[in-house]
C-alpha positions in Angstrom: 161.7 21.6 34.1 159.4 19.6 36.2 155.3 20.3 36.2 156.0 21.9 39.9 159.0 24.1 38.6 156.8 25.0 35.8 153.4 26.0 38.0 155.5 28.0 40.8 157.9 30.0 37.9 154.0 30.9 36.4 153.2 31.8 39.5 155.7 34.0 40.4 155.5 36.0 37.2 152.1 36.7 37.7 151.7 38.0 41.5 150.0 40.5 42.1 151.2 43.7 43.6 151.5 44.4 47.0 148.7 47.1 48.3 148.7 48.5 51.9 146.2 46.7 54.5 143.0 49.4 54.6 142.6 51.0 58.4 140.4 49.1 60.7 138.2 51.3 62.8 138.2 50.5 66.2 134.0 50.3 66.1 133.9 52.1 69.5 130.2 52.6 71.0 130.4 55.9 73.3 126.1 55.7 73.2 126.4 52.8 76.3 127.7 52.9 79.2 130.5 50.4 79.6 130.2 49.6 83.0 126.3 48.4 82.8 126.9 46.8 79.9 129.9 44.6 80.9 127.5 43.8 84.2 124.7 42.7 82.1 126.7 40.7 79.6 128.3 39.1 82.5 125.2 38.5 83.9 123.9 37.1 79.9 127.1 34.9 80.1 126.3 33.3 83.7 128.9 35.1 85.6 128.4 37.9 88.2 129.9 41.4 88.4 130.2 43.4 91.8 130.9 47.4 91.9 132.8 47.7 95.0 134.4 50.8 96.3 137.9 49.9 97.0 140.2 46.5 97.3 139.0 46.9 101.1 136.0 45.3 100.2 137.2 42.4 98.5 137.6 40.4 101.8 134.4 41.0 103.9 132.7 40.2 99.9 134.3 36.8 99.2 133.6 36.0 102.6 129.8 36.8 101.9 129.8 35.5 99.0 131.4 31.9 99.6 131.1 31.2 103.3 131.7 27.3 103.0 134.8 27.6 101.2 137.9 25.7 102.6 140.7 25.8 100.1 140.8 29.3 99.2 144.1 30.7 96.7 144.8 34.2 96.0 148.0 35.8 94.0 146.6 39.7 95.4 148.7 39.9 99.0 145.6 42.2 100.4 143.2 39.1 100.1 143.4 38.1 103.5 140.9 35.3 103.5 143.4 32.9 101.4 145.1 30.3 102.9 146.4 28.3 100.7 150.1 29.1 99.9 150.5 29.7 96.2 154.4 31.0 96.1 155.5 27.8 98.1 153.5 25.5 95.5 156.5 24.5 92.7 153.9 21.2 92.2 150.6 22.1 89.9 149.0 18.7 91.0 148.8 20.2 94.7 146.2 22.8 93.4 143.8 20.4 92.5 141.8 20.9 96.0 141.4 24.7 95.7 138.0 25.9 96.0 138.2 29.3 95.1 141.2 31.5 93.4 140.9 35.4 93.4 143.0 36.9 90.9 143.8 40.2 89.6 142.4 41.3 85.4 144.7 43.5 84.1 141.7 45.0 81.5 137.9 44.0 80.7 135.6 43.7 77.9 132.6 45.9 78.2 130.6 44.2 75.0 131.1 40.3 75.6 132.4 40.7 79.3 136.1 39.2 78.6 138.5 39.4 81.5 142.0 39.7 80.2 144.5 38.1 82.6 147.9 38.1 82.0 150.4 35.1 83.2 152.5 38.1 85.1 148.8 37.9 87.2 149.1 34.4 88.1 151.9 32.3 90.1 150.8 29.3 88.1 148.9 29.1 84.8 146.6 26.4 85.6 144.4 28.6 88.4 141.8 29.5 86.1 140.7 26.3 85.2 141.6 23.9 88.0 139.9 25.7 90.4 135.9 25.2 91.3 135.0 29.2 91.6 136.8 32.0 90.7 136.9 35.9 91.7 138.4 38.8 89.4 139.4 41.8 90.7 139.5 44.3 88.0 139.9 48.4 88.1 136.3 49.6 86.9 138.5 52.6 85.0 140.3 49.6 82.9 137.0 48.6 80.5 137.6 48.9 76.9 134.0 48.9 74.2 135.3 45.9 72.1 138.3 43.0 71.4 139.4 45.8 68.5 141.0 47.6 71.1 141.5 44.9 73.6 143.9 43.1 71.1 145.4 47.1 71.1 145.7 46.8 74.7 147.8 43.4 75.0 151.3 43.1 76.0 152.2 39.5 75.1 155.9 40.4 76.2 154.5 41.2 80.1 151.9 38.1 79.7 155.3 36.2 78.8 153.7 34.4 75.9 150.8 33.6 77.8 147.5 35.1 79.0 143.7 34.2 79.0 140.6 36.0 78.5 138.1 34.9 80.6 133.8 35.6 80.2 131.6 33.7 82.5 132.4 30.5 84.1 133.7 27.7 82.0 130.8 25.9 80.1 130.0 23.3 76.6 126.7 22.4 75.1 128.6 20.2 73.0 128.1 16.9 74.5 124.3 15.4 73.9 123.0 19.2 73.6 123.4 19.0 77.7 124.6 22.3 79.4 127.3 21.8 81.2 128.8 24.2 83.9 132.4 24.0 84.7 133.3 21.3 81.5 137.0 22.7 81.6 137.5 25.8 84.3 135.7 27.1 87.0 132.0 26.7 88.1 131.0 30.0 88.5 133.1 33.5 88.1 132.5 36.7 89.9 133.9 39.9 88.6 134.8 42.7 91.4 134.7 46.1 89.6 137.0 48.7 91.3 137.1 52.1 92.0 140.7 53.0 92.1 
């Protein structure tokens, strides 16, 4: 018997038994209200969060919000102000020149602001970071308190093995302790909260 034979035989004669994972609360907070909170951390995080009363408001706000944009992408068919074609786009390398993407959250974040969207949300995977400013729409009645029960919430089948969870716009300190907006996704994100 080799020295390796030896050390896993000891090994397995000695595990330990098995004992049942303990419960993990879901540390809910019901003393704060969700929507504020998500606002503020947003805000915190250098993003931007909107109440708006219906998706009928999303046009006339992007346009107030980003008058000089050109390239404008959307995957939401009631965004009017797109016009760039995203389902005739087979090419990622086309997207490069897209100013502004609006896309839909299927649930937020209320304590760090997280945006989950799914890859059943976007018509190509590379939107969130490629382009310069982003806009989330997201159903103000879809917050959850904390990632506990976000990670509760995913679906990785619908993402199809992909999904992102996006908090402010993209930024890294990393590089000479120089803040640096937009190192690897959009420049700036604004969040559109719902009422459905």
């Amino acid at each position: 018997m080799t020295s390796k034979e030896y050390i896993l035989q000891r090994v397995k004669q000695n595990k330990p038994e098995q004992t049942l994972l303990p419960d993990v609360p879901d540390f809910e907070r019901l003393d704060v209200d969700w929507v504020e909170h998500f606002k503020e951390t947003l805000v915190f995080v250098g993003g931007q969060a909107i109440e708006l009363e219906s998706d009928v408001e999303v046009n006339l706000r992007i346009q107030e919000l980003f008058p000089d944009m050109k390239v404008i992408a959307s995957d939401i068919p009631s965004v009017e102000v797109a016009n760039f074609d995203l389902n005739g786009t087979t090419d990622p390398h086309l997207l490069k020149d897209i100013d502004l993407i609006v896309i839909r959250g299927e649930f937020g974040v209320a304590e760090n602001a997280a945006v989950w969207v799914p890859a059943s949300s976007l018509s190509h995977r590379v939107l969130p970071f490629i382009t310069q400013h982003a806009v989330i729409v997201l159903d103000k009645s879809q917050l959850v308190w904390n990632m506990h029960q976000a990670y509760k919430r995913l679906d990785i089948d619908k993402a199809n093995g992909f999904g992102v969870f996006i908090s402010g716009p993209s930024k890294t300190a990393d590089i000479e302790q120089s803040l640096v907006i937009g190192a690897h996704g959009s420049r700036s994100l604004v969040v559109f909260l719902v009422n459905k």
